[in-house]
N, C-alpha and C positions, 0 to 999 in steps of 0.2 A: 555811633556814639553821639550821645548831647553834651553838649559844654556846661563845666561846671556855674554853678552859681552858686556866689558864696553871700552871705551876711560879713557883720563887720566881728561876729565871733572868728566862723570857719575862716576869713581873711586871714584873723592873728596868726592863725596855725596853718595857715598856707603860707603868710611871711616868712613863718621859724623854719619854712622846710627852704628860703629859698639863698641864693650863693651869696656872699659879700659884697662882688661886684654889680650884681641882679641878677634878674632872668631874663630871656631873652624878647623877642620883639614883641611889638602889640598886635592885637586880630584887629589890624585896622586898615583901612584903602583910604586910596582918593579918587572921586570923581567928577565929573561933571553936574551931576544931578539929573533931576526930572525926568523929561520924555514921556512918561507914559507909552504905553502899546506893551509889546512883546518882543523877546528875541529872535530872530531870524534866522535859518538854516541857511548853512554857508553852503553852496554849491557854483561858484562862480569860479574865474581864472585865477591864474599865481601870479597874475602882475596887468596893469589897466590897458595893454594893447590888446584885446579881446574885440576883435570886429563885430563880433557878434553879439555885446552889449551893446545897447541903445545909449545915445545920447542922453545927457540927464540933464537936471534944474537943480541946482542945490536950493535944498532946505534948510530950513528950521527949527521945524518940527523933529528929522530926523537928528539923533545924537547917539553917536558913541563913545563905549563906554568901556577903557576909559580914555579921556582928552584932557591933555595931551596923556600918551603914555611912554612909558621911559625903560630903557633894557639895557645888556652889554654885549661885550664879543668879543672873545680870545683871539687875537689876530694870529701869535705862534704856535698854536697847538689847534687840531681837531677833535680833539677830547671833550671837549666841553659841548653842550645845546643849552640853548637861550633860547626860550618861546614867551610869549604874549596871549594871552588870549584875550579875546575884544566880544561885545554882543551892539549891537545897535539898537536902538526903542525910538518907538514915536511913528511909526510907520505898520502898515498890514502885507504882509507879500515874503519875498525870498530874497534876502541879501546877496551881493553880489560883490564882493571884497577884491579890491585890486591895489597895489604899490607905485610910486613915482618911478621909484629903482628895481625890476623886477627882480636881477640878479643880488638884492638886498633881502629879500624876504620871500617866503614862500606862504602859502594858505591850505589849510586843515580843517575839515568841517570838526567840529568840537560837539558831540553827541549829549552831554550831560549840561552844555548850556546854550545848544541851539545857534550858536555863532563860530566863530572860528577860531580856529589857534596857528598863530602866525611863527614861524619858525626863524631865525636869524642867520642869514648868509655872508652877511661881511660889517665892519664896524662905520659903515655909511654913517654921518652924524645925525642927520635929520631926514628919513625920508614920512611923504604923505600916502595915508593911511586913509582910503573914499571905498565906503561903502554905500553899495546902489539898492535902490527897493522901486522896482517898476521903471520909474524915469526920474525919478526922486532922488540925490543924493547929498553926502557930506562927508568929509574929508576931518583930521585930525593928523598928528605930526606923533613919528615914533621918534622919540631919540633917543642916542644910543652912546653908550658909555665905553671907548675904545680900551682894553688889556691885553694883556700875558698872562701866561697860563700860572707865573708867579704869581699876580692877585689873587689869582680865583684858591691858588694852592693856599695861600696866609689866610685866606678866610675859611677855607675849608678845617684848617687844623684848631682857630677857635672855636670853630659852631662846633665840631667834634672833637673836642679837648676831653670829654669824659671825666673832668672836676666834677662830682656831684653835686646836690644841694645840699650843705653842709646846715644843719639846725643853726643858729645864733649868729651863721655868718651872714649878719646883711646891714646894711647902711642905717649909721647911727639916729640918721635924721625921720626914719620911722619909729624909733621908740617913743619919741614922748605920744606923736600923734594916737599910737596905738593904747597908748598907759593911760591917755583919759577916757580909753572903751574899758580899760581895768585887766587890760591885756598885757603882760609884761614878758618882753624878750629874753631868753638864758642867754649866760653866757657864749662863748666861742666856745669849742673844744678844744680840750687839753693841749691836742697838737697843734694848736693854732688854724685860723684860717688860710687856705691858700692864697696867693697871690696871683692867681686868674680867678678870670667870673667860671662859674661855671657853665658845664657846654651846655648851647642852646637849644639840646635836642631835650634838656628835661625839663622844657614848659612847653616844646612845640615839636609840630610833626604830628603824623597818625599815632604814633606811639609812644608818648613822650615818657621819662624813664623816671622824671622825679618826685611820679605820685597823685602831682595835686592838679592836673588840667586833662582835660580831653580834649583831643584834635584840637586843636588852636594852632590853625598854619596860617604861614605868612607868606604863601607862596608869590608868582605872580598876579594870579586870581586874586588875590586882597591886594597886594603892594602895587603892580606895575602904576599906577596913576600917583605914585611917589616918587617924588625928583630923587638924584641920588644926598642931598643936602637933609632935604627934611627924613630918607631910611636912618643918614649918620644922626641925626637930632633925638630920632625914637631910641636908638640902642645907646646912645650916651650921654644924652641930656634927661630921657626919658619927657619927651615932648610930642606932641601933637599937634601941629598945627593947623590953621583953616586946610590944610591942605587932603584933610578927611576925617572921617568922624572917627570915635572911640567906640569900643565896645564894653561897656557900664558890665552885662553878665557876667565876664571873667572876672575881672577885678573891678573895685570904683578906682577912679580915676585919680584921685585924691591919696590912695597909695601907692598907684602904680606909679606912678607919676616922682616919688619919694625914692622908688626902690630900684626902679629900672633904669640904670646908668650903669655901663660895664665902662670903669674907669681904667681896666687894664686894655684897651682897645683907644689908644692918646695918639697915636700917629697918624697924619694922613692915607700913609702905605697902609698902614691896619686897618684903618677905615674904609678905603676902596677895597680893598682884600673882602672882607665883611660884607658891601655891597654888592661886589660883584659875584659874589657866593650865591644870595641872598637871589640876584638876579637867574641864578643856572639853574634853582629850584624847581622840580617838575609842576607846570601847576596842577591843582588839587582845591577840590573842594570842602570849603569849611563847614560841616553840616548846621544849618541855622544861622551861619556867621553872614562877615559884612564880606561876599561875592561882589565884584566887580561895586566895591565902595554900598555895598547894602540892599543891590538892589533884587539880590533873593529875598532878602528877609521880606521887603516890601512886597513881595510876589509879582513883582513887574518880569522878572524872568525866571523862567527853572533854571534847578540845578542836576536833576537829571537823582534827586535824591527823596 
C-alpha cells in the first residue's frame, strides 16, 4: 500500500471523517541524521564480551540510527515484548552490534533493514548500544521506560477503544482555518459526540479501519528515536518537535497539528499507559515513510520493500 496524499480539498473530507478528540499519532521519528553509506547486516554477538571481535576505534563517521533511542519493559508480567530496531551508516562491511548489560538486551538480524532488531530483557535504565564495522565503532544509549503490565493494559484499551470516526466530531479550532479553503464542517451527530478520541487503529496500523490513510504506522521503526516527553507532546498537544521531522504526504502540518490532541488522555497514568503501548508495538515498515527518522525515503537504507 502507498500512503495517501491529500490536497487541501481531500484534507476537508478527511477532517469530517476524523474523531473529536483526533486521530491518532504522526508518521514521524527521530534521528540523528546523516551518515551516509548503507545499513549493515547484523551477524555479531547478544552482548559486547565477544573475544572474537577485534578491538575498535570509535568513529565519526559511523552513526546509528537511531541516537539516542528510547523503549519500555513490563517488569510484573511476561506478556509484553519490546524491540528496537537500529541500522548503522557511514561505514562499508558487517556490523557487529553488542550491549553494556548483556542480560538487558539481546540482537536479531533484521532482514527487511539490514541491521538488527534488539529485544528487551529487563527495565535496565540506560544501557550502551556500540555497533562495530571492521575495527571501526560507535556506541549510542538505549533508554528505557520502567512498568506494569497495568500501563501497558490502560494504553492498550484506548489505542483499541473502537470509538470510530465520527463525521463533525473534531476540534473547533480547525473550522475557520478549513472555511477560508471554502470547506465547511457539519455538525456533530444527533447523538452527540463521544467523549473518548477515537481508537487509534483508525488512522494507523497496516489496516486502519477509518477510511482515510494507508499504512501510516508509528511503530518503533519511526518512533523509538522519540523521548517518552515529546510521543506524549504528538498525541496531545499535536506537536513535533526538532526532535524529528513530519511527514507533509499524509496531512500538512498546519492541520494536523490543529486536530491531533486526544484531550481524553489528561493524566500522567494515561499518558505512560499510551506510551508504553505505543513502545510494545511490533515494529514494521512504513512503506515510503519516515523508517528509522527518513532514512528509507532517502535511500540511504532499505527497507527490504
Amino acid at each position: 500500500m502507498r500512503r495517501a496524499r491529500f490536497g487541501v480539498g481531500v484534507v476537508g473530507a478527511v477532517l469530517l471523517g476524523v474523531g473529536g478528540a483526533a486521530c491518532a499519532l504522526a508518521a514521524c521519528s527521530s534521528s540523528n541524521g546523516g551518515g551516509g553509506g548503507t545499513g549493515f547486516n547484523d551477524s555479531g554477538p547478544a552482548s559486547g564480551d565477544d573475544s572474537s571481535t577485534p578491538t575498535c576505534t570509535t568513529s565519526s563517521t559511523l552513526q546509528i540510527h537511531f541516537a539516542p533511542m528510547y523503549s519500555a519493559f513490563v517488569t510484573d508480567s511476561t506478556a509484553q515484548t519490546f524491540q528496537v530496531p537500529a541500522v548503522v551508516t557511514g561505514g562499508t562491511g558487517t556490523a557487529t552490534w553488542s550491549a553494556s548489560d548483556a542480560t538487558a538486551v539481546t540482537f536479531a538480524a533484521d532482514p527487511t533493514s539490514g541491521g538488527t532488531i534488539m529485544t528487551l530483557k529487563s527495565a535496565t535504565p540506560t544501557i550502551t548500544i556500540t555497533a562495530q564495522v571492521g575495527t571501526l565503532c560507535t556506541s549510542t544509549t538505549l533508554n528505557v521506560t520502567s512498568a506494569v503490565e497495568a500501563d501497558w493494559a490502560a494504553g492498550n484499551a484506548r489505542y483499541n477503544n473502537g470509538v470510530p470516526l465520527y463525521p463533525g466530531c473534531i476540534d473547533s479550532k480547525v473550522a475557520p482555518t478549513l472555511a477560508d479553503s471554502g470547506i465547511v464542517i457539519p455538525g456533530p451527530p444527533e447523538a452527540g459526540c463521544p467523549d473518548a478520541g477515537p481508537a487509534c487503529t483508525g488512522c494507523h496500523g497496516s489496516n486502519p479501519t477509518g477510511g482515510f490513510f494507508t499504512g501510516v504506522q508509528h511503530t518503533p521503526e519511526q518512533t523509538a528515536g522519540f523521548t517518552d516527553q515529546q510521543l506524549i507532546d504528538i498525541f496531545v498537544n499535536g506537536v513535533v518537535d526538532d526532535g524529528g521531522p513530519y511527514s507533509e504526504s499524509i496531512v500538512p502540518y498546519q492541520y494536523w497539528t490543529l486536530f491531533h490532541t486526544w484531550s481524553d488522555i489528561d493524566t500522567p497514568e494515561a499518558q505512560k499507559g499510551m506510551v508504553v503501548y505505543l513502545r510494545s508495538l511490533t515494529p514494521a515498515v512504513e512503506q515510503g515513510g519516515l523508517n528509522f527518522g527518513g532514512l528509507a525515503d532517502a535511500g540511504i537504507v532499505t527497507t527490504g520493500q
